[in-house]
N, C-alpha and C positions, 0 to 999 in steps of 0.2 A: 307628796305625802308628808305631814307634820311629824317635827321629831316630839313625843311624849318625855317628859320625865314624871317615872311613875317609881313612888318608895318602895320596895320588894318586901319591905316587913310589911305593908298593911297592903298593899295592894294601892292604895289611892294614887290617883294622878294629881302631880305638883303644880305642874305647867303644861304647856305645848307652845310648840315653838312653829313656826312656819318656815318652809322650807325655801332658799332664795333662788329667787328667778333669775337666769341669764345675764339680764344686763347688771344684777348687783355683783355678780362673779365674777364681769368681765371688767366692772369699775375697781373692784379691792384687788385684782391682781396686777394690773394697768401700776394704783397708787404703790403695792409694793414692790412693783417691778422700780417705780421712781426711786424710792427710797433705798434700796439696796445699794445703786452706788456713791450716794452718800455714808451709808453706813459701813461700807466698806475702806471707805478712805480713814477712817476712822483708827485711831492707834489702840494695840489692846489693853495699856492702862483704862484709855476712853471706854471702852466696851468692856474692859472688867467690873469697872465702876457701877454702871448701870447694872451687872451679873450680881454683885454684891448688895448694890440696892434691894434687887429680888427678894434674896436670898432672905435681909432682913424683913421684907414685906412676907414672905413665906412665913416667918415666924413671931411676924406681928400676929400676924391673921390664922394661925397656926389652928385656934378651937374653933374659929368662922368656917376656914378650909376642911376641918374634918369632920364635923357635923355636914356639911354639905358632899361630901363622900358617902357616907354613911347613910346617909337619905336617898341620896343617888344610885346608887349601885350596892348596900347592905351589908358593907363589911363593919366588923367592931370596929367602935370607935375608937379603941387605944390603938389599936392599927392602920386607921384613917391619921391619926398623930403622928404616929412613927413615917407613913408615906409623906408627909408635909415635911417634916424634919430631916428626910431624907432631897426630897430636893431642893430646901437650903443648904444642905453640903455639897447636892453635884454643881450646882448652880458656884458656890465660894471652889470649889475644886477645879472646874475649869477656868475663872478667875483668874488662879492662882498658878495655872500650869499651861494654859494654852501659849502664848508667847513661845515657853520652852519648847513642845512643842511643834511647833510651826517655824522655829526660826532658821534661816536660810542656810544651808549647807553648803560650805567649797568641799569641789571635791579634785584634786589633782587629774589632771588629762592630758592631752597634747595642745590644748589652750595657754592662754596665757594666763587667761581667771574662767572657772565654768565653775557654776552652782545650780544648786535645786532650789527652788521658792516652791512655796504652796500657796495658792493662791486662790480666791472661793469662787465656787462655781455659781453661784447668784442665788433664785429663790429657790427652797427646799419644803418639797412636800410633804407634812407628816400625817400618815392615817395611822390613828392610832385607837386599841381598844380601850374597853370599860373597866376591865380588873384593877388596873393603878391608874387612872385616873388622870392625876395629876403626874407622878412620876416618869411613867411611859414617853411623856412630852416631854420632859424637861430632860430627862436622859438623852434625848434626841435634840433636841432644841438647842441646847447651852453650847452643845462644842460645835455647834451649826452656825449656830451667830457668832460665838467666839472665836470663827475663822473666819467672819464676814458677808456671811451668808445672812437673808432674809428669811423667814421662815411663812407658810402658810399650814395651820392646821382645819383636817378633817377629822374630826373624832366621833366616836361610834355613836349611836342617833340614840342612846336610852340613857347618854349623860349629858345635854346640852348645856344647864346648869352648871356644870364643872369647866367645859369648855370655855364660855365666856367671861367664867371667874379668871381661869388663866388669860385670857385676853386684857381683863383688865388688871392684871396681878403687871403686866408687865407696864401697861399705860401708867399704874402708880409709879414703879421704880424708874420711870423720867424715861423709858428709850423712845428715841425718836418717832414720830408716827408712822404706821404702818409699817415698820421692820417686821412686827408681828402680828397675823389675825388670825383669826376664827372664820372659817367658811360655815357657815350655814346650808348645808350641803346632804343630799340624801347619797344611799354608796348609787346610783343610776347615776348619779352626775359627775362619781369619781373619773372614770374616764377620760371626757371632755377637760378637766381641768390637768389630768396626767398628760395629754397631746398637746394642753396649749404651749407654745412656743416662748409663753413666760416663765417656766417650769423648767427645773433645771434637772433637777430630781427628786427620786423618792424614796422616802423609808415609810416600811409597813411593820406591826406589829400585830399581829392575827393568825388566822385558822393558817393551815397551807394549801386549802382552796382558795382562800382571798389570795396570798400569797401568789400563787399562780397564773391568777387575772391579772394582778398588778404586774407580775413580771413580764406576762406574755408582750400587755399594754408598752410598759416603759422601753422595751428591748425593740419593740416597733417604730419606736417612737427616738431611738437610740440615748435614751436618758438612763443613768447612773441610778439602783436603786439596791436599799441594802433590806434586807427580810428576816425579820426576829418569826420563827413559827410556831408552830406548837410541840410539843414534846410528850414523851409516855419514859421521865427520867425512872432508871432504876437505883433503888435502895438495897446495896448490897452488906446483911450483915454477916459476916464467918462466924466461925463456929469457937472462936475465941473473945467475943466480945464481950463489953458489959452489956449485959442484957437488958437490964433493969433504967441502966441510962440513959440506953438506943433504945427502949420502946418510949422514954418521955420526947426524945428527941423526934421519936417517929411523928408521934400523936403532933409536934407542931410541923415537920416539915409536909404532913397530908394534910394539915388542916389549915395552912394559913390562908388565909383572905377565902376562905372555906374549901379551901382546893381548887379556886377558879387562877390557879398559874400555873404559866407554862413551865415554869423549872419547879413545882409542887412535886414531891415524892411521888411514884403513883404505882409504881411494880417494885413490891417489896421481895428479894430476893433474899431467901434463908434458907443457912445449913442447916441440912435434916438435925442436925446435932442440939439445936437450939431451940427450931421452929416452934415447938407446940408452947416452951414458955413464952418465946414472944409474942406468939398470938395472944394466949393468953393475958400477959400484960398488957398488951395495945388495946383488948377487948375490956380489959378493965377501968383505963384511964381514958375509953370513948364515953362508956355506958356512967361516967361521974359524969359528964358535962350536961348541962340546961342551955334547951332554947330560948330564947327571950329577945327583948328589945337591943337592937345592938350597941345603943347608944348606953345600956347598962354594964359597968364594969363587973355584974356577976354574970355575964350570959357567956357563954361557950360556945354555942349555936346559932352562926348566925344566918338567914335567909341567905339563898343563891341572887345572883344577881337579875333573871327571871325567872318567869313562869315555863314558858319553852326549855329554857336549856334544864330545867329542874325535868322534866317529862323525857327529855333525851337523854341525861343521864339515867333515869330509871329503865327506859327502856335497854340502853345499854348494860345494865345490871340484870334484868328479866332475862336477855339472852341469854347473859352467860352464866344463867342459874338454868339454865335450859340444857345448856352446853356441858353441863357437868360441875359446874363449880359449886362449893357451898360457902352457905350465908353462914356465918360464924354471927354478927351483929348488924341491925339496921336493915336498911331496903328497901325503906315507908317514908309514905311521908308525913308530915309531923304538921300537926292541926289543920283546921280550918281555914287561916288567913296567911296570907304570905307566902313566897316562895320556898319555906323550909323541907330538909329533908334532912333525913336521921345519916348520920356519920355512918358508913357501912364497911365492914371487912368481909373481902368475900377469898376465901378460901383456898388450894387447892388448883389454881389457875391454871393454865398452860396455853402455849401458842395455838392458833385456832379460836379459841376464846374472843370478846369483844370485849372481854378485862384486859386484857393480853397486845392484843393489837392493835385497840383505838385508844386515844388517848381519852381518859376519863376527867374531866372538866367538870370537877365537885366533889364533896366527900367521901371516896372510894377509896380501897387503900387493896391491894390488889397482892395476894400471898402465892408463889410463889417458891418451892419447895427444889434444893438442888442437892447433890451426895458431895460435888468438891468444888471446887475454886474457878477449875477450867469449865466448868459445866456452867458454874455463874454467871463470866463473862460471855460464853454462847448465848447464852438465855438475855441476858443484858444487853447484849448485841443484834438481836433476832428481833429488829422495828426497824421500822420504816423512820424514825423518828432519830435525832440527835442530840440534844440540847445540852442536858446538864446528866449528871449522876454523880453517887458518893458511895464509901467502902466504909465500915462500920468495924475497928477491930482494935487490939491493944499492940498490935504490931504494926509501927508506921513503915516500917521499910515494905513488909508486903501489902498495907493497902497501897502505895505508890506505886508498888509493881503493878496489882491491877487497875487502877486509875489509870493508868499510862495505857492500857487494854481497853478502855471504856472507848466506846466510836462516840463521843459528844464535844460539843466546845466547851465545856467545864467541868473538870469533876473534881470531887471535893472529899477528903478523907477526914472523917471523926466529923462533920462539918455539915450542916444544913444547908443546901445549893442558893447561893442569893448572888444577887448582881454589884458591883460594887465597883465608884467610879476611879477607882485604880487600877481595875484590872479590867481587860476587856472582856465583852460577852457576847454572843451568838452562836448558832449552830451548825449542823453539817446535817447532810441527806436532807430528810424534807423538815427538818426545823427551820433550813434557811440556810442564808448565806451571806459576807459582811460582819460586821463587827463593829459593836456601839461602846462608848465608855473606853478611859485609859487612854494614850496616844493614836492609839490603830481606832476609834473610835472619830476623834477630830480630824483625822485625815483622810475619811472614807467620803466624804463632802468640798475637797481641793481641786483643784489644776497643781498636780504635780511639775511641772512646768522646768526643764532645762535652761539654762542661760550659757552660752558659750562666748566669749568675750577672746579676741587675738588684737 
């Protein structure tokens, strides 16, 4: 089956890409499996170098790279900027930190000399989705090869355009042949390439049904894999907050890249005390924005990344207007051509709900109505889901009390939930499990490895 890349603003198809047969699969994993112990011999100023290289190729090509995001998969283009620029810094970050890092540990024993080395487990499989594009990889990628690791990517079949740019984003910055490629690969043949015996391991970044396959696969397989999932984070604001400043802050944490991420705000938890002006405010600072071309710096609105997921986010919205919740703003979808649909706040929510307990992948901003604090974190805690959350208040000692309460790998007070490569990030329950970015991020890809010396 051919991977399309088709613009979500207009509908048109850009390209089509053919999907590779067998023997092309078993030649580029053959040559990176070559290449990996050369690259691994390699010291990490060596491998910094070529990381910096990137870095500056990232920000040569900075408006090349984000127009082709933006046509790709339909996020604003100042956003498609910001993701480019973003991994020119994770790319100079592990640079700049992996050595430290990685570097070898004595540790006192009944030896004479015994240490820890980290050592790389060889080639590293990245399946990666469409939301970021370019960053998704390179979060994964950088501290992958900056331990010595070979990488082979899989990325999701409706950006192939974006894929082979990073394939050849790295071919510029001088790294050896085939440390890095691009599979041409439909998900039917992820599989076969997770069992092959040149594959060391995997990381996924996806639904936590994909999540699921891949892990059943690699644990069969006995191969090491780390799983970023999906999430349904809550946005908890108390009954002491600035109102006025958490509903602008809300309007970007549910609408960035148009709500298509997994740490996107998406169950807005408010004290009775507050609730109706914050709706209110959120419903006013939705109903300013215009749809339009994304690549225009006045549009607000921009296309989902399909047609499909645009249909199952409304359906999911249909039920749970079914289900009792009400439509405050939005719901429709918005003109003729392209994947757009109207930013929607829906009401009133509660568990049971499909606002509630799927996670909403798009526009949706999910209200949520509580009397105290303890009631919050219950309610904040009642999914299936772990990832990210934040506490909205003028008192930092008790948002930390409840942040510290939150079941996620990140939560974040006063703060819009984002990934960032000093601190590490992943989830718990079914976000996944692992940890990308930060130290705990490059070492989830090693041989921990003992040396005992008498």
């Amino acid at each position: 089956m051919p991977m399309l890349s088709i613009n979500p603003a207009t509908g048109q198809t850009l390209h089509t890409f053919p999907t590779w047969p067998a023997s092309e699969i078993d030649t580029a994993l053959s040559q990176v499996e070559s290449a990996q112990t050369d690259w691994a011999a390699f010291g990490f100023e060596q491998r910094a170098g070529f990381m910096r290289n990137l870095a500056q190729i990232f920000r040569q090509r900075s408006e090349e790279y984000a127009h082709l995001i933006t046509e790709e998969m339909g996020k604003l283009l100042r956003e498609a900027r910001a993701e480019v620029e973003k991994c020119a810094f994770g790319c100079e970050y592990y640079a700049d930190h992996a050595q430290a890092y990685l570097r070898d540990e004595v540790i006192a024993s009944d030896a004479s000399r015994s240490l820890v080395v980290y050592q790389p487990l060889g080639t590293v499989l990245c399946i990666m989705p469409w939301n970021f594009p370019f960053w998704q990889l390179i979060r994964a990628a950088a501290p992958a090869m900056m331990a010595g690791n070979t990488v082979v990517l899989k990325h999701a079949s409706n950006v192939p355009r974006c894929a082979l740019a990073l394939e050849e984003a790295f071919q510029q910055a001088g790294f050896p042949a085939n440390t890095f490629r691009t599979l041409m690969i439909s998900a039917a043949q992820v599989e076969t390439v997770i069992a092959d015996r040149r594959i060391a391991a995997v990381t996924l970044t996806g639904s936590s049904a994909a999540g699921r396959k891949v892990a059943a696969i690699a644990g069969q397989h006995l191969k090491k894999c780390v799983l970023e999932l999906g999430g349904s984070d809550p946005f908890i604001v108390l009954d002491d907050a600035d109102i006025e400043a958490t509903a602008k802050q809300a309007l970007a944490a549910r609408l960035q890249n148009m709500g298509q991420s997994c740490i996107a705000a998406k169950r807005f938890i408010l004290s009775d005390a507050i609730a109706d002006s914050f709706v209110g405010q959120l419903k006013t600072l939705i109903e300013q924005l215009q749809s339009g071309d994304p690549k225009d710096d006045a549009t607000g609105i921009a296309p989902m990344a399909r047609e499909d997921l645009r249909a199952e986010l409304h359906a999911q919205v249909e039920r749970s207007l079914a289900a009792g919740a009400q439509r405050v703003t939005g719901g429709a979808f918005i003109g003729t051509q392209g994947a757009y649909y109207a930013p929607t706040i829906l009401d009133h929510v509660r568990p049971g709900m499909a606002a509630f307990d799927e996670e909403l992948f798009g526009p949706v901003a999910a209200i949520v109505r509580v009397n105290n604090d303890e009631e919050a974190i219950r309610l904040a805690n009642r999914t299936h889901f772990g990832l990210g959350g934040s506490v909205w208040t003028r008192d930092s000692a008790r948002g930390e009390a409840l942040a510290r309460q939150i079941h996620a790998g990140c939560t974040f007070v006063n703060g819009i939930v984002k990934s960032d490569p000093r601190l590490p990030f992943g989830g718990v329950k079914e976000s996944g499990y692992g940890r990308e970015l930060s130290y705990h991020g490059i070492r989830e890809f090693v041989n921990i490895k003992t040396i005992w010396i008498k």
